[in-house]
DRENBA-834848 format. One record per residue (C-alpha): x, y, z; residue in three letters. Coordinates in steps of 0.2 Angstrom, whole numbers, padded with zeros to 4 digits, always signed. Each point is the difference from the previous one (the first is absolute). Last residue first. Example, Ala and Ser with C-alpha at 12.3 -4.5 7.8 and 13.67 -1.06 7.14 Angstrom:
+0068-0005+0036ser-0006-0017+0003ala
END
This chain:
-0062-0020+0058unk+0012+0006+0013unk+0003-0018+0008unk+0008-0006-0017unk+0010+0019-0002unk-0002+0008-0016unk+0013+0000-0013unk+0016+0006-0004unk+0014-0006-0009unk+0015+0007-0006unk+0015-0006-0010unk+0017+0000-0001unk+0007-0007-0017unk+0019-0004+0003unk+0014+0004-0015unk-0001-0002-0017unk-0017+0005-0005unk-0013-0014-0006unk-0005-0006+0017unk-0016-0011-0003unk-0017+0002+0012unk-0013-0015+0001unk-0018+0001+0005unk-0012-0011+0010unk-0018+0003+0004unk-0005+0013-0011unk-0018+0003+0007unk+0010+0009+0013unk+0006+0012-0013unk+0019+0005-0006unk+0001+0019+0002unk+0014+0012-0007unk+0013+0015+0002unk+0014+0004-0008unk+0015+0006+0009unk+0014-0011-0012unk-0010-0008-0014unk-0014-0013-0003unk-0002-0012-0015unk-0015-0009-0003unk-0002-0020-0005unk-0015-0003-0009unk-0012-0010+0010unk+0003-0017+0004unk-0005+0002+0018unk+0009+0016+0005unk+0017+0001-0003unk+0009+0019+0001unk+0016+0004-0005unk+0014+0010+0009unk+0009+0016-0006unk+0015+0009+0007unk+0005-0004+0018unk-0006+0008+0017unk-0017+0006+0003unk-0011-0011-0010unk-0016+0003+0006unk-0016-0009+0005unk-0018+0001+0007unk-0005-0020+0003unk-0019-0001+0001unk-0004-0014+0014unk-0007-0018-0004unk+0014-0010+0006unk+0010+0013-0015unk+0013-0016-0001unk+0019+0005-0005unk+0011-0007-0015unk+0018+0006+0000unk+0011-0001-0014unk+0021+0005-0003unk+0011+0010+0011unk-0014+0005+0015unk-0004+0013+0014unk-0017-0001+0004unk-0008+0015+0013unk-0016-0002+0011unk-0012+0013+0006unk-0014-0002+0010unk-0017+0008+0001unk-0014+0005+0014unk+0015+0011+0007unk-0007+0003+0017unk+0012-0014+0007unk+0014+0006-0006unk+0009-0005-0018unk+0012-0015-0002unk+0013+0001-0012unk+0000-0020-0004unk+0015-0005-0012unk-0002-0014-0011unk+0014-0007-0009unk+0009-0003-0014unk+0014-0007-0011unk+0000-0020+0008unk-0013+0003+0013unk-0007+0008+0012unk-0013+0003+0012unk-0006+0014+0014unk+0015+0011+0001unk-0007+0013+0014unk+0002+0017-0006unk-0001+0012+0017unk-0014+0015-0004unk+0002+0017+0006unk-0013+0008+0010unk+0000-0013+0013unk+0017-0003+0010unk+0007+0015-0009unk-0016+0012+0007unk+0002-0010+0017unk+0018+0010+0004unk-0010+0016+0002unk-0015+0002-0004unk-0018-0008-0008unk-0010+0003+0015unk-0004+0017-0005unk-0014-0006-0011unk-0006+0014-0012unk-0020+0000-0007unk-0010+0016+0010unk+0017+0007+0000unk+0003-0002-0019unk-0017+0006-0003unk+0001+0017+0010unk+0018+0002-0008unk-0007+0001-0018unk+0010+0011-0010unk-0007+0005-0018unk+0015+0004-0011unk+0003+0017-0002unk-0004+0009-0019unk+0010+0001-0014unk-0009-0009-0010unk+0018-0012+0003unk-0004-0001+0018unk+0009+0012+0014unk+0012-0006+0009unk+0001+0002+0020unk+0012-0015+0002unk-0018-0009+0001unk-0004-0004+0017unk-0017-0009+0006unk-0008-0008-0017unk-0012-0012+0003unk+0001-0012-0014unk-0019-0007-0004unk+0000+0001-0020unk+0007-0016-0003unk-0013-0017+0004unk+0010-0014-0009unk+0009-0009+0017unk+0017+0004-0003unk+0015-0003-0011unk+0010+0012-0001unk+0016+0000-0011unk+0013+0013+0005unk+0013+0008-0010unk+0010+0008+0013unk+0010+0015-0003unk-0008+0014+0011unk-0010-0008+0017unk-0015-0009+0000unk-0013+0005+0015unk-0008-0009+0015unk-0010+0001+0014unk-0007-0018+0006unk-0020+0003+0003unk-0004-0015-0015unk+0015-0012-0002unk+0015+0007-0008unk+0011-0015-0001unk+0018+0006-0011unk+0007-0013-0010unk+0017-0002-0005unk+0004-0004-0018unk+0013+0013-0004unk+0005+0010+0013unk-0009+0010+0011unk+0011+0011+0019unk-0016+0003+0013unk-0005+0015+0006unk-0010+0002+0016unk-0015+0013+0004unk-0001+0012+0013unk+0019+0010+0002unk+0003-0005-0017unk-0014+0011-0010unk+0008+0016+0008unk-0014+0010-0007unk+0000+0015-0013unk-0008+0015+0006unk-0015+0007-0012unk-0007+0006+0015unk-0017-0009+0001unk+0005-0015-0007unk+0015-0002+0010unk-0008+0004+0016unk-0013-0012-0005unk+0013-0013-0002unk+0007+0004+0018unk-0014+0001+0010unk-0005-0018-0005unk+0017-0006+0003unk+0002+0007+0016unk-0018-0007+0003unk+0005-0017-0006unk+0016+0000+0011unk+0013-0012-0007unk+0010-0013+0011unk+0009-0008-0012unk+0001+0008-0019unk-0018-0003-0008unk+0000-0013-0015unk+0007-0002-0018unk+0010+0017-0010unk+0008-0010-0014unk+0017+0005-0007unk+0011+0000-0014unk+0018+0005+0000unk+0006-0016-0010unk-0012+0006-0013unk-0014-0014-0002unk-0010-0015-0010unk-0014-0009+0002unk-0003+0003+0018unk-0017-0006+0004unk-0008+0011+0010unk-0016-0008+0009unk-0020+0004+0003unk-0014-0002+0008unk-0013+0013-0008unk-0017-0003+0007unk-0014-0012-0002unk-0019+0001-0003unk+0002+0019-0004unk-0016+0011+0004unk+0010+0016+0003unk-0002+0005+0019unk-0006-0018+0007unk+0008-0013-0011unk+0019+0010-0001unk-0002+0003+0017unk-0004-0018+0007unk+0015-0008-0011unk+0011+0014+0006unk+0006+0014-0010unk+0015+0004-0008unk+0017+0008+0004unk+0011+0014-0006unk+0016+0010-0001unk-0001+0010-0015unk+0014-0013-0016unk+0014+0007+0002unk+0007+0009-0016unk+0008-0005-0018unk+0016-0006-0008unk-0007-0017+0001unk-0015+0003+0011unk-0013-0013-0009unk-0013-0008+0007unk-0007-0015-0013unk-0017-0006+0001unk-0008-0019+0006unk-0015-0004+0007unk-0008-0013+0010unk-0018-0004+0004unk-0009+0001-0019unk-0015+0003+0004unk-0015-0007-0007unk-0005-0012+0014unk+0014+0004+0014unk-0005-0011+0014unk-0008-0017-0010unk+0012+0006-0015unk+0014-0008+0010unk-0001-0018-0002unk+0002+0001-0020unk+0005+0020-0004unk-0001+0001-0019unk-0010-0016-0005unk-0012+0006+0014unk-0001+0018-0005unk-0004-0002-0018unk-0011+0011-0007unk+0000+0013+0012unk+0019-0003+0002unk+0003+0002-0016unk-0009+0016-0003unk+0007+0006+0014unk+0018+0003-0011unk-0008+0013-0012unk+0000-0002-0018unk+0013+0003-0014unk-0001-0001-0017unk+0016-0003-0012unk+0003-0005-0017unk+0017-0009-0005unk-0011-0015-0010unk-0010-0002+0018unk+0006+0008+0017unk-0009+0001+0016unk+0005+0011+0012unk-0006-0002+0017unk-0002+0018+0011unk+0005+0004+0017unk-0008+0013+0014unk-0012-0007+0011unk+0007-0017+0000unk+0018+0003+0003unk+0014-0007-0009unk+0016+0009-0004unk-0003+0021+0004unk+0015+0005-0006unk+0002+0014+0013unk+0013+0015+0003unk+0006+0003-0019unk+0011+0017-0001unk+0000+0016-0010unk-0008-0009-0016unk+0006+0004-0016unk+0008-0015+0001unk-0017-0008-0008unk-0001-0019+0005unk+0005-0010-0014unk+0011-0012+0009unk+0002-0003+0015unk+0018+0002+0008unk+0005+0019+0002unk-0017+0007+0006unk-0003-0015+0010unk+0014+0005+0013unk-0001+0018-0001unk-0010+0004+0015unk-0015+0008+0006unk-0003+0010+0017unk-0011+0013-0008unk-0010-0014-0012unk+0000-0006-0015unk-0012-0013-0008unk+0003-0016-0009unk-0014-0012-0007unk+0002-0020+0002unk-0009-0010-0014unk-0005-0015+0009unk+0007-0018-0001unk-0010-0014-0002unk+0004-0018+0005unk-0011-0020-0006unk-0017-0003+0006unk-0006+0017+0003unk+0007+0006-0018unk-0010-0015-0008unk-0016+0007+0008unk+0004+0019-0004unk+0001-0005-0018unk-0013-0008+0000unk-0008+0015+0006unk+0005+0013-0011unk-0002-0014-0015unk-0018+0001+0004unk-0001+0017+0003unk+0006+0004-0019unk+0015+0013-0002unk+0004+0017-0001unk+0012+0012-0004unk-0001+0022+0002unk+0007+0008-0013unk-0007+0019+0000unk+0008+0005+0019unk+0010-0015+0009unk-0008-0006+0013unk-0013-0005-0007unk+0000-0021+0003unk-0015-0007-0006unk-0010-0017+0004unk-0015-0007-0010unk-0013-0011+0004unk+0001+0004+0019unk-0012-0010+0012unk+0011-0011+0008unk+0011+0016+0005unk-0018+0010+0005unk-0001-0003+0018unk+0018+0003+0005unk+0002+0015-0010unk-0013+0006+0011unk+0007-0006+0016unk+0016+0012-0008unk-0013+0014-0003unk-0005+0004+0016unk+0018-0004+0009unk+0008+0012-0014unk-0010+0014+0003unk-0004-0002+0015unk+0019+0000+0013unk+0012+0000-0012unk-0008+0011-0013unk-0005+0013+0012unk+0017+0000+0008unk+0008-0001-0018unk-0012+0017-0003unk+0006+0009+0016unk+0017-0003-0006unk-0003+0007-0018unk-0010+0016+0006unk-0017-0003-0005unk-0007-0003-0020unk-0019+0007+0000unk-0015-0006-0005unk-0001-0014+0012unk-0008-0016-0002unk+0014-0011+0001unk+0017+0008+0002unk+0005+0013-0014unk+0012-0005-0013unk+0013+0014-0010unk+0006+0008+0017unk+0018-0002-0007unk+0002-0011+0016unk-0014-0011-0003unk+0005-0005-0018unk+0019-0006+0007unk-0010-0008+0014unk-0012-0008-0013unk+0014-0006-0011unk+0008-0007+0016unk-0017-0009+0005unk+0002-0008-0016unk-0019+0005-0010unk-0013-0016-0005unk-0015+0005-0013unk-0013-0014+0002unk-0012-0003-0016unk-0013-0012+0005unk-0011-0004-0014unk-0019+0004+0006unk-0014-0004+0013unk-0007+0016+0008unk+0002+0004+0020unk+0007+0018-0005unk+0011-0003+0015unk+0013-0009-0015unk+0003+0017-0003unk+0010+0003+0016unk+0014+0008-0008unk-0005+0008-0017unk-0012-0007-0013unk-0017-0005-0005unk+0000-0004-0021unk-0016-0003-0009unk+0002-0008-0017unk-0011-0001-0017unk-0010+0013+0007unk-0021-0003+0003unk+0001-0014+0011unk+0005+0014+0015unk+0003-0013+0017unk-0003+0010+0016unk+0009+0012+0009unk-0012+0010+0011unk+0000-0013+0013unk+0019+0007+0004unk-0007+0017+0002unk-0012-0005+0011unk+0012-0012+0011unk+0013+0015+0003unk+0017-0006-0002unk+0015+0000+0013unk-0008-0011+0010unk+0000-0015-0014unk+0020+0002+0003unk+0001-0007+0017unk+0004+0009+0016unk+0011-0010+0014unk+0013+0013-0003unk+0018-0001+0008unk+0001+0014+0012unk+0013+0013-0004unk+0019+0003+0003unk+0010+0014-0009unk-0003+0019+0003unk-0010-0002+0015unk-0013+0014-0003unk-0016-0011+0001unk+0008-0016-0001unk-0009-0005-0016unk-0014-0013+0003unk-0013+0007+0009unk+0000+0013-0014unk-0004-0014-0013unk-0019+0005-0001unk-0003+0018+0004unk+0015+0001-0016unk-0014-0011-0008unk-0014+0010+0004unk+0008+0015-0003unk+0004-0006-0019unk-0017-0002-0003unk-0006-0021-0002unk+0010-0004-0016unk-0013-0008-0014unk+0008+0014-0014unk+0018-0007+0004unk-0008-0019-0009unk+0004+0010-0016unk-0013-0007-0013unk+0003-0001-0016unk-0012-0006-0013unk+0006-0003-0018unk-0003-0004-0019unk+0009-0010-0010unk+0009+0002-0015unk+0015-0008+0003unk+0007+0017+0001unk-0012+0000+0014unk+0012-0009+0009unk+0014+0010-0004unk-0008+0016+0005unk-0005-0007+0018unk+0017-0007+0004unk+0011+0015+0001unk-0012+0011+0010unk-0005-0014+0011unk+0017-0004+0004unk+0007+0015+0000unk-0011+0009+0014unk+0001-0016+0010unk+0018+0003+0004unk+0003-0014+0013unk+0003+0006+0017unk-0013-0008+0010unk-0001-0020-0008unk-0012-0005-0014unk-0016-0004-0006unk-0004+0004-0021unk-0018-0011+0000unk-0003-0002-0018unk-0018-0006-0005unk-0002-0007-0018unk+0015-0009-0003unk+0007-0001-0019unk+0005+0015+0001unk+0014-0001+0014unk+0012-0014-0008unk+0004+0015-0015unk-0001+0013+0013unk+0015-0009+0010unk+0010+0000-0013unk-0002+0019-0005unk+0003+0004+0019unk+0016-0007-0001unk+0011-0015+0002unk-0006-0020+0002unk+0010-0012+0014unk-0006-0018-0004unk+0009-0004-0018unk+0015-0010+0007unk-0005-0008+0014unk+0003+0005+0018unk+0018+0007+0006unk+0003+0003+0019unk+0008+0018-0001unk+0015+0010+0013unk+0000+0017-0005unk+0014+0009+0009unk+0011-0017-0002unk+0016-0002+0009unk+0015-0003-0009unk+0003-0014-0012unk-0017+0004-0013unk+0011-0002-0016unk-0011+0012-0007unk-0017-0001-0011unk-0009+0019+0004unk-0020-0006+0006unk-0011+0009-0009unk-0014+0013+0006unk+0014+0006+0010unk-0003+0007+0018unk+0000+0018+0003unk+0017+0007+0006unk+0002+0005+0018unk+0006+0016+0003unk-0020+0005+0006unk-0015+0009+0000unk-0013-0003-0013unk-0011+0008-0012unk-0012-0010-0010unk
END
């Protein structure tokens, strides 16, 4: 299976190291035993069943897996019936007739979120035609919606990273559902974001109580797998206690330098290292880790199965989604971030079927002492100068006096920026910025961007018509400081710590808080999902209810539940921990 990318293909084996830095492949260990290798050991628990339903994610090689497992099972001498569930398609213009409502039409990045399900993929004729064959010793029905087939059997799911599929996607290896034919890699992700991936994510949703056996196939010939069952306890036990997702790196034209030179094993061959994308629903994985062995499954699966563990009071509003995310923007050596906003509440529901929109704050964690944050209109602005201006620039290829519209701001370390939705906005070179932010991603209206071109090549997608639908010029002048940039209040303290509020604006549904401490600290979730990082200091440790203590560095990122209740965090570095918390607002929920 082809794929696209510097980044290296997860180990089937976790490498023993002293572990003192931040960790690419962050694991919550099960029982030794519980993680199997290979297609031949998933044969030998395979014959023994007599009807194998293979169902899986978009993206996951079926071609190998049915070509690689067939053979062995019938070396156990028994004969076969394999189905491909692709035969039961409805015609390929049907379905393109289908999700075309769907796809922007010619708008290179934003869709419609589908309200399609799977079943409609699928002609009902076809589907009846599988029936139950007693006259082979096993009948397999595979391929990504097999479980459609409406026949009772052992549930096989084949999960694939959304990295690994990005990195499949852009070597036009994988085709989006139902098509015959692999599309231009960005028209593809739109595809996938907006059906693809909403389609068969409610999917994934219904069978996880349902899956006997669980297989990671990410990596080409030595896929790992696991029971359901102890997929879901584990799950279970993860929602009551912290998890940590597997974050995944990606470059970027503006990308800097700053995570290149301080995490470890990340390939160096890379040219730059924009994003890390830290925890978000949509896109992160959960490694699991038994006896070394690795398998990884996607992060919504905890929340499908445990939502109300994971987000207490919350999960009324957000349900499965995770509300807050965390990534990494980093210009260390690198460019300005485009000068952007994003949509309001109103907008982001109505022209792309989002139920909240992208809220969001610059955490400074660390920066150059020439680093800046463009934040908020310069006083007295004229919109349609403005306006006439960007288009201008777009049009002509001119650059643009960013300065005379939009203000800049000096960053240090541990300030935080409030970029509410409509507030224009841009990172500046040699800042290492966490965002936190409300989870939805994909909506930045672009309106100026240095007139680069992307790394295809190709110019970025520009969406002044959106921004200006979506832009508040009421953020200016001196009220952009007053507002835009949070005030820490002390809010308690103590003998080696306290408890500094950043307060975030009123649109931001979360908050932030920050704990600066010598020793221990215990904190109550009050039935909110803590999002934490360690942004200064060397390691902390984690306590939550008499589990096994876990050890977190410098920038790493991790989650204590609501179902938690109470957790305790110990300094083990010399000098002060500093961390943050976030977590949804009481009158948000």
């Amino acid at each position: 299976m082809k794929r696209n990318t510097y980044q290296f293909l997860i180990p089937e084996k976790k490498v023993k190291n002293s572990n003192t830095t931040y960790d690419i492949y962050p694991t919550h260990s099960i029982s030794d035993g519980e993680i199997e290798t290979g297609y031949q050991s998933l044969a030998n628990r395979l014959v023994s069943e007599r009807i194998l339903i293979l169902d899986g994610y978009i993206g996951v090689d079926w071609a190998e897996v049915i070509s690689v497992l067939s053979p062995l099972i019938k070396n156990n001498g028994k004969t076969l019936r394999v189905t491909d569930i692709n035969s039961c398609l409805k015609p390929e213009k049907d379905i393109c007739k289908m999700v075309e409502p769907f796809l922007g039409g010619e708008d290179p990045i934003f869709g419609f979120r589908a309200n399609i399900e799977l079943k409609d993929y699928f002609d009902p004729n076809k589907i009846e035609d599988i029936t139950p064959d007693e006259n082979v010793d096993i009948q397999i029905i595979f391929g990504t919606g097999a479980s459609q087939c409406g026949i009772e059997g052992f549930l096989v799911y084949f999960d694939l990273p959304k990295n690994e599929l990005q990195y499949r996607m852009k070597a036009g290896a994988i085709k989006n559902l139902g098509l015959s034919a692999a599309k231009d890699a960005n028209q593809m992700y739109k595809h996938f974001y907006f059906v693809d991936w909403v389609v068969l994510n409610n999917e994934k949703r219904s069978l996880l109580s349902k899956i006997s056996i669980i297989v990671d196939q990410q990596r080409p010939g030595h896929p790992t797998w696991m029971d359901g069952k102890i997929l879901r306890n584990a799950l279970t036990k993860m929602s009551k206690s912290y998890f940590r997702v597997r974050p995944w790196f990606q470059p970027g034209v503006w990308g800097g330098q700053w995570m290149k030179n301080r995490f470890d094993g990340l390939n160096k061959k890379q040219d730059n290292y924009a994003w890390s994308f830290e925890m978000i629903v949509p896109e992160n994985g959960l490694l699991f880790e038994s006896d070394g062995r690795l398998l990884e499954v996607s992060f919504d699966m905890l929340m499908y199965q445990n939502k109300e563990n994971v987000l207490g009071k919350a999960a009324k509003r957000f349900g499965n989604e995770f509300p807050i995310r965390f990534n990494f923007l980093d210009t260390f050596d690198g460019d300005n971030l485009s000068v952007q906003c994003h949509p309001s509440p109103e907008y982001i529901k109505k022209e792309f079927g989002e139920n909240f929109t992208q809220d969001e704050t610059y955490y400074m964690l660390d920066s150059c002492e020439d680093a800046e944050v463009y934040l908020g209109f310069q006083k007295g602005i004229d919109p349609d100068e403005f306006q006439r201006a960007l288009e201008h620039s777009f049009e002509t290829k001119e650059t643009l006096d960013v300065e005379r519209y939009v203000q800049k701001f000096k960053s240090k370390k541990h300030d935080l920026f409030l970029i509410p939705h409509g507030t224009v906005h841009c990172s500046g070179i040699n800042n290492m910025v966490l965002e936190i932010s409300a989870t939805t991603y994909l909506f930045t209206f672009k309106m100026y961007d240095w007139q680069r071109m992307d790394l295809d090549g190709k110019p970025r997608p520009i969406n002044i018509d959106h921004a200006f639908k979506n832009l508040n010029f009421d953020r200016q002048g001196l009220d952009v400081a007053e507002t835009l940039i949070s005030h820490p209040v002390v809010e308690s303290a103590g003998e080696g710590w306290k408890k500094v509020h950043l307060p975030t604006h009123a649109d931001h549904f979360y908050d932030i808080y920050r704990y600066e401490f010598e020793g221990e600290i215990e904190i109550e979730t009050l039935d909110q999902c803590h999002l934490l990082m360690l942004v200064e200091g060397e390691s902390i440790e984690l306590n939550v209810n008499g589990n096994i203590p876990h050890t977190f560095h410098y920038a790493e990122t991790f989650a204590v539940p609501a179902a938690a209740g109470m957790y305790q965090l110990k300094n083990k570095g010399d000098t002060t921990a500093k961390v943050i918390v976030s977590f949804v607002k009481d009158e948000a929920c």
